[in-house]
Structures are given as C-alpha cells and as structure tokens.
C-alpha positions in Angstrom: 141.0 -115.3 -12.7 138.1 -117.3 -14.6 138.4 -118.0 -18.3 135.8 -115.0 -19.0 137.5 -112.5 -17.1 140.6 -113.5 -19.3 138.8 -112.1 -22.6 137.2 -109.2 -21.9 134.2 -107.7 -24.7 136.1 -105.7 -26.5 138.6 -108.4 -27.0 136.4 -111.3 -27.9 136.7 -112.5 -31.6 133.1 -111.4 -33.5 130.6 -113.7 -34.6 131.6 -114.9 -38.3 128.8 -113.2 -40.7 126.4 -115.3 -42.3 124.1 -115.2 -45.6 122.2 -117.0 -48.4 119.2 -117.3 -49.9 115.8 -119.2 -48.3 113.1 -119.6 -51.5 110.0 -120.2 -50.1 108.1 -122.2 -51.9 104.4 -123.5 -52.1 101.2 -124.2 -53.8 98.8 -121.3 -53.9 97.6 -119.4 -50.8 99.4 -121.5 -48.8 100.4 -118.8 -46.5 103.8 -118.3 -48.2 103.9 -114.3 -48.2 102.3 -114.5 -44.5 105.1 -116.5 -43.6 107.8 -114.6 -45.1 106.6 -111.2 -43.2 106.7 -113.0 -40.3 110.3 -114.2 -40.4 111.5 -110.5 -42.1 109.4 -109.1 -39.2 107.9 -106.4 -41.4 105.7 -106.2 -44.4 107.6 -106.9 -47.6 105.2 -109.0 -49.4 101.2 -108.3 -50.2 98.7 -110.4 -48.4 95.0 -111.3 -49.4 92.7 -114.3 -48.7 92.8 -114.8 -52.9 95.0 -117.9 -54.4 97.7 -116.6 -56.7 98.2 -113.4 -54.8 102.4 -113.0 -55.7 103.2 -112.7 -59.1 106.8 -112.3 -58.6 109.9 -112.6 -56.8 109.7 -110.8 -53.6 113.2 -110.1 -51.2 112.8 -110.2 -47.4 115.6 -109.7 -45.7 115.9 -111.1 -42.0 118.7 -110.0 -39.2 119.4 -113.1 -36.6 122.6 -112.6 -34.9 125.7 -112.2 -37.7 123.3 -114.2 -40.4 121.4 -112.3 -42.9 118.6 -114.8 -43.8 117.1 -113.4 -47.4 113.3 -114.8 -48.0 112.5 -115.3 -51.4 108.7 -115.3 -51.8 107.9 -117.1 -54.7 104.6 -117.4 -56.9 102.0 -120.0 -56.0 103.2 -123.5 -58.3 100.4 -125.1 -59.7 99.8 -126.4 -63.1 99.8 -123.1 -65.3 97.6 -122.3 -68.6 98.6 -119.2 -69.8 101.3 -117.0 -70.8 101.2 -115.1 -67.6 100.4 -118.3 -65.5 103.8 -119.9 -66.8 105.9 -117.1 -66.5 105.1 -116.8 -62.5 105.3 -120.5 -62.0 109.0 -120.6 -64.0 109.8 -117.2 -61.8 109.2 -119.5 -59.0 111.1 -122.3 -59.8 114.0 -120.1 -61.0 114.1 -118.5 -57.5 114.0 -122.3 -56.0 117.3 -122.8 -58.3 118.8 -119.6 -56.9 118.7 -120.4 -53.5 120.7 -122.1 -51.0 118.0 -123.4 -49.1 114.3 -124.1 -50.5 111.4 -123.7 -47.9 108.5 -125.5 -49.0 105.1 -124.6 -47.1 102.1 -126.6 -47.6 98.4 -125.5 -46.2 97.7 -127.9 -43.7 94.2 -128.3 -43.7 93.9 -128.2 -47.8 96.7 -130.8 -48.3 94.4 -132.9 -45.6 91.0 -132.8 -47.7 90.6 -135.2 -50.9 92.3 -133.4 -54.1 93.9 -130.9 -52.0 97.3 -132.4 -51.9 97.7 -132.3 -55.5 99.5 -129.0 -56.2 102.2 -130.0 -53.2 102.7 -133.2 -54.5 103.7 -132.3 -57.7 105.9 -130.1 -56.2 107.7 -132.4 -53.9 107.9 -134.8 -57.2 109.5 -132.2 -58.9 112.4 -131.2 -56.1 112.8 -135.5 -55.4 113.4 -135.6 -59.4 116.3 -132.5 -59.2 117.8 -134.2 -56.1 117.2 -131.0 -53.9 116.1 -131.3 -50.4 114.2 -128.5 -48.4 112.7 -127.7 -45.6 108.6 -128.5 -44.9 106.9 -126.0 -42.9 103.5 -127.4 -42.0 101.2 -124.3 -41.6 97.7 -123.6 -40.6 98.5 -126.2 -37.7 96.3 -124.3 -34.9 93.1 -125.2 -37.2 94.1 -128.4 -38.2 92.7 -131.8 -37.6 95.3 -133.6 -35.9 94.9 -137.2 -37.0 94.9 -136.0 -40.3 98.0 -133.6 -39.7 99.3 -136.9 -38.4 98.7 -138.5 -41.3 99.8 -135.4 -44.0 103.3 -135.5 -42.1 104.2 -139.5 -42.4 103.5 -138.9 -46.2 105.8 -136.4 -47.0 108.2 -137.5 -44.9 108.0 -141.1 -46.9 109.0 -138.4 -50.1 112.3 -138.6 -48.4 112.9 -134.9 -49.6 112.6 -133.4 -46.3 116.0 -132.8 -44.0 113.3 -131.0 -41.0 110.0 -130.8 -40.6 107.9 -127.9 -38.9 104.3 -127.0 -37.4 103.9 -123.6 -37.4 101.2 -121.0 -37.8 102.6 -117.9 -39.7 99.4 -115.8 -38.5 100.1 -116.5 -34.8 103.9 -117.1 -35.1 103.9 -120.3 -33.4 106.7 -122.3 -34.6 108.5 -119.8 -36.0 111.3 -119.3 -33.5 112.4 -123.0 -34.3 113.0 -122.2 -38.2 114.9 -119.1 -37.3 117.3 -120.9 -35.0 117.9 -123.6 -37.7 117.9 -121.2 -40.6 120.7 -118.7 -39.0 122.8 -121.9 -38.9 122.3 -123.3 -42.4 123.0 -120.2 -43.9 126.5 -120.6 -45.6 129.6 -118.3 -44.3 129.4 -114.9 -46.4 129.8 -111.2 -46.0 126.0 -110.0 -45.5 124.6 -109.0 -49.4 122.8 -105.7 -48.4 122.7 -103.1 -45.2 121.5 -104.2 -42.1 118.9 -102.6 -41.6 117.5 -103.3 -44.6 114.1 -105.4 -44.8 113.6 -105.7 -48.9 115.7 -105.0 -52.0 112.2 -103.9 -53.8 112.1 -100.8 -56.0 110.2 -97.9 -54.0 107.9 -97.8 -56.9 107.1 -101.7 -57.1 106.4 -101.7 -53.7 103.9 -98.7 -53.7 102.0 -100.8 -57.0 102.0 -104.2 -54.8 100.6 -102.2 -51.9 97.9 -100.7 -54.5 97.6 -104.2 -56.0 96.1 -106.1 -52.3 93.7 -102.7 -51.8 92.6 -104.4 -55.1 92.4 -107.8 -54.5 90.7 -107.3 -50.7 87.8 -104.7 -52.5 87.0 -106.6 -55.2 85.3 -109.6 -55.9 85.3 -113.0 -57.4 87.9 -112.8 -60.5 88.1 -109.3 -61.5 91.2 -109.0 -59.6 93.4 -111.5 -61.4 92.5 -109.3 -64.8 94.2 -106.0 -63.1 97.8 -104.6 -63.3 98.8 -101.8 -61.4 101.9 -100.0 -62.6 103.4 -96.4 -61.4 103.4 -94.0 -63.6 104.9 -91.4 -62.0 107.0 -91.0 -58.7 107.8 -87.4 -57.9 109.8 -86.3 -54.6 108.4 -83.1 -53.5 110.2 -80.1 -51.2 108.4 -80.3 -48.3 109.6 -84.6 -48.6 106.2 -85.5 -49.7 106.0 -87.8 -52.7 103.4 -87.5 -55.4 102.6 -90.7 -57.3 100.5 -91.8 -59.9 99.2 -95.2 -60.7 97.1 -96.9 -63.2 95.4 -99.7 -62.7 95.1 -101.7 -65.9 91.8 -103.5 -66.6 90.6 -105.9 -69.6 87.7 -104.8 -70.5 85.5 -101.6 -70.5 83.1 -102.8 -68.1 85.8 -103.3 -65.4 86.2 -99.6 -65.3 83.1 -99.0 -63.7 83.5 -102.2 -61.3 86.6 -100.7 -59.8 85.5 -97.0 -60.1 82.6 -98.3 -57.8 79.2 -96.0 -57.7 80.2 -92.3 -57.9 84.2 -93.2 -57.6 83.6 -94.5 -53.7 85.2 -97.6 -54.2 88.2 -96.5 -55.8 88.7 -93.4 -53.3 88.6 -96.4 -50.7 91.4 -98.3 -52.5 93.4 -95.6 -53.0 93.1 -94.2 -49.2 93.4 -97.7 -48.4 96.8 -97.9 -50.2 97.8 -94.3 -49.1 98.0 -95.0 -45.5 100.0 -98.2 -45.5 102.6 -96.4 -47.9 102.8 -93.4 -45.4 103.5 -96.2 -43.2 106.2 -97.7 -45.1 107.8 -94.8 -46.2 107.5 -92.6 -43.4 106.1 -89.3 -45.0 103.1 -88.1 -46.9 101.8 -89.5 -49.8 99.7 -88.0 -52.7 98.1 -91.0 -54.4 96.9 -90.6 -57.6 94.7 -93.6 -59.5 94.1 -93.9 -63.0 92.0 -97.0 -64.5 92.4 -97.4 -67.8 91.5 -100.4 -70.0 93.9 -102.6 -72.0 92.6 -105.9 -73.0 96.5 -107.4 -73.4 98.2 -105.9 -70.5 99.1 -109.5 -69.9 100.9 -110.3 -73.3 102.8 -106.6 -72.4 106.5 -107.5 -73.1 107.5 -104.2 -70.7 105.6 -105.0 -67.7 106.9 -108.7 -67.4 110.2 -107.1 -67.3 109.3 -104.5 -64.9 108.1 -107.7 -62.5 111.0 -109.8 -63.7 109.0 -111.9 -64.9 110.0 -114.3 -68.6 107.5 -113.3 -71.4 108.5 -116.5 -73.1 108.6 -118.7 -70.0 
C-alpha cells in the first residue's frame, strides 16, 4: 500500500486558512488600481488614464488556495497642497500602517525619465525611515526601455527596503502569477475576514458613485474632473428587483454645469448610460440611473462627504 493510498481525501488534514492585508501603494497613475483588479480578478477599483484617480481606500479581496489575500488600493502619494490633497495622501499612508504587507508599485517608464522618480523616492525614504519593508512591483515593463529598467531596479534595490522585486505588466498580467504565489504564503495564519466569494467590502452605493465617477473622468477633459464629486442620493430596491438610483454630481462652479451637461444633455446621457451598464454588470439586474449636477463651490471642505469616503477632514 503506498503512503497516498494510506490517507484517503476525505481523511487528509485541510489546508490551514490564511489572511492579512496587502496595501498597495504608489505614486500617482502608477497603475495601482489596474493592478489590484488584476490580482482580485474582478473590478473593485475605478480606472482612467488621469493621475490621482482613487481618492480612497478601496478593499479587494483575492481567493488563492486557503489564503484570503485583501488588496488595499491606496491614493496616489505625492506631495499634497490642499485639504483634500492631504486627506487622500494620510488615507494612504494609514492604509500602509494597517497592513501586514505594503506593495509598492512604481511606473516604470516615468520613474526612468529625469524628474519622474521623485514621487517614488520620497516614498521609499519615507517606509526606510519607519523601518517597514515591502514589496516593489515594477510595472509597465512590456514598454519599458530595458537598460534603463536595468538601471531603475539597482537603485531601489541599493534603498535596501525591498525583501522581492517584480516585473510585471498589470494590463497584460505578465508577472502576476509570481506575486500571487509569494503573497498566499506571506499572508499570516488567520480565519478568512469576509465570505469567500466575496471580491470587495465596498458599500453598494459607493461603488455605484465610483463607477459614475471614471464615466466622469474618461468624458471629460483636462481638470474639470478633479473639481467633481459624485455622491448617491438615493438607492431604492424595486419589486420587480430593479434598483432605482439617484446621483448628483457636484461641480464648483456654474459654468461646469453646462460642461458636463454637454450640448443638449448628450454628454451626460452618455455618462450616465456609460455608468448604467457597468453597474447592471456588477450587480446583476436592472438599473434606473438618475443624474443630477448641481453646483457647490466647497464640496471639498464638506465635513459629511470625507466621512462618507473615510477620508480625515483634518488630515
């Protein structure tokens, strides 16, 4: 009789469950959100080409094996100006503090160019100065120059913060496979935190305003969309298991409205059929969209919508 045949399945002791926290960490646009769907294997965070696309923490929660791998996706770090600036910044530090494991990512081919290092090396000084190492995931690395990749890599590794280092693409998903295998080991022994099937501990109505929020940011131009809020107003569960929900979108000034109203209301039909489908998608039913823009020069001093966003107003 071999060994196996000794202990059959139903006998074998079960894997012992794993989970903890990954904050993944970066400078703006870096590709941190793209990333983080890719290890969660769904959409749980908003994607558009603009810097500063997160504001806050965002939950993705990845199944490998018996470990439970939860993605924090974090703010872009960078050096903040105002109110609203430093209160993303601090929610992404806090999330970094939270965590068992930090996941920095850098942009490649940005860190590789004159000046664009700058944001990632003030955040590698400031884990080296906290003693906490990470993880460096290299992305971008299919469009990369290689002799400077080369050279981006032997500098921070000389940081000396860095227990691994990995080239990956989060858009193609090369690389990725590597970061999961480490990942499901690193993760500490613990009872999984939320069900397994599971992919983010999001509100239902935060999620429908973040999914609004990109249809914002990928139909608008130039800065208009860093002076917009979106925040639902209203989430009704109908009979027939439809939902109803309305949404205002929150602009500074009076002549936004008409920017994001577009000529004759097209462009905010497109943004709100835009957001409609994806959240049919996510939600698996029908959804009656409703958009409101209404102007409110100091949405970003509004004490209730930091909180909403779990964000510090005094940060």
């Amino acid at each position: 009789m071999t060994e196996e045949s000794e202990h059959p399945p139903e006998s074998r002791p079960l894997e012992v469950p794993r989970c903890g926290f990954v904050a993944v960490v970066g400078a703006p646009n870096a590709g941190k959100s793209t990333l983080v769907n890719a290890l969660v294997g769904a959409k749980v965070s908003i994607v558009s080409p603009r810097v500063q696309t997160t504001r806050t923490l965002v939950r993705g929660i990845a199944m490998y094996g018996a470990s439970q791998v939860v993605f924090v996706d974090t703010p872009g770090i960078f050096q903040p100006k105002k109110r609203f600036e430093r209160a993303m910044v601090a929610a992404a530090w806090a999330g970094a503090a939270d965590a068992e494991i930090i996941l920095l990512v850098v942009d490649a081919v940005k860190a590789s160019k004159p000046g664009g290092e700058e944001d990632t090396d003030r955040i590698v000084a400031d884990l080296k100065a906290t003693n906490r190492k990470a993880l460096l995931a290299l992305n971008k690395v299919d469009i990369a120059d290689k002799g400077k990749l080369l050279e981006l890599t032997q500098r921070l590794n000389g940081a000396g913060v860095f227990t691994e280092i990995y080239m990956v693409s989060a858009l193609t998903g090369d690389g990725l496979e590597r970061i999961r295998e480490v990942l499901t080991g690193m993760v500490p022994q613990s009872p999984w935190l939320f069900p397994e099937d599971e992919v983010t501990d999001m509100p239902s109505r935060m999620l429908a305003s973040e999914v609004t929020r990109e249809k914002l940011f990928l139909n608008l131009k130039q800065e208009l969309p860093y002076s917009c809020a979106v925040e639902t107003e209203r989430w009704e569960e109908k009979r027939d298991g439809s939902i109803r929900v309305e949404q205002v979108i929150y602009v500074t000034r009076e002549s936004h409205r008409p920017i994001v109203l577009g000529q004759g209301g097209q462009r905010i039909k497109t943004i709100g059929a835009a957001a409609r489908k994806e959240l049919e998608v996510m939600f698996d039913r029908r959804v009656h969209l409703f958009l409101h823009v209404k102007v409110n020069e100091r949405w970003s001093e509004d004490r209730a919508l930091y909180a909403a966003w779990g964000l510090d107003f005094n940060a």
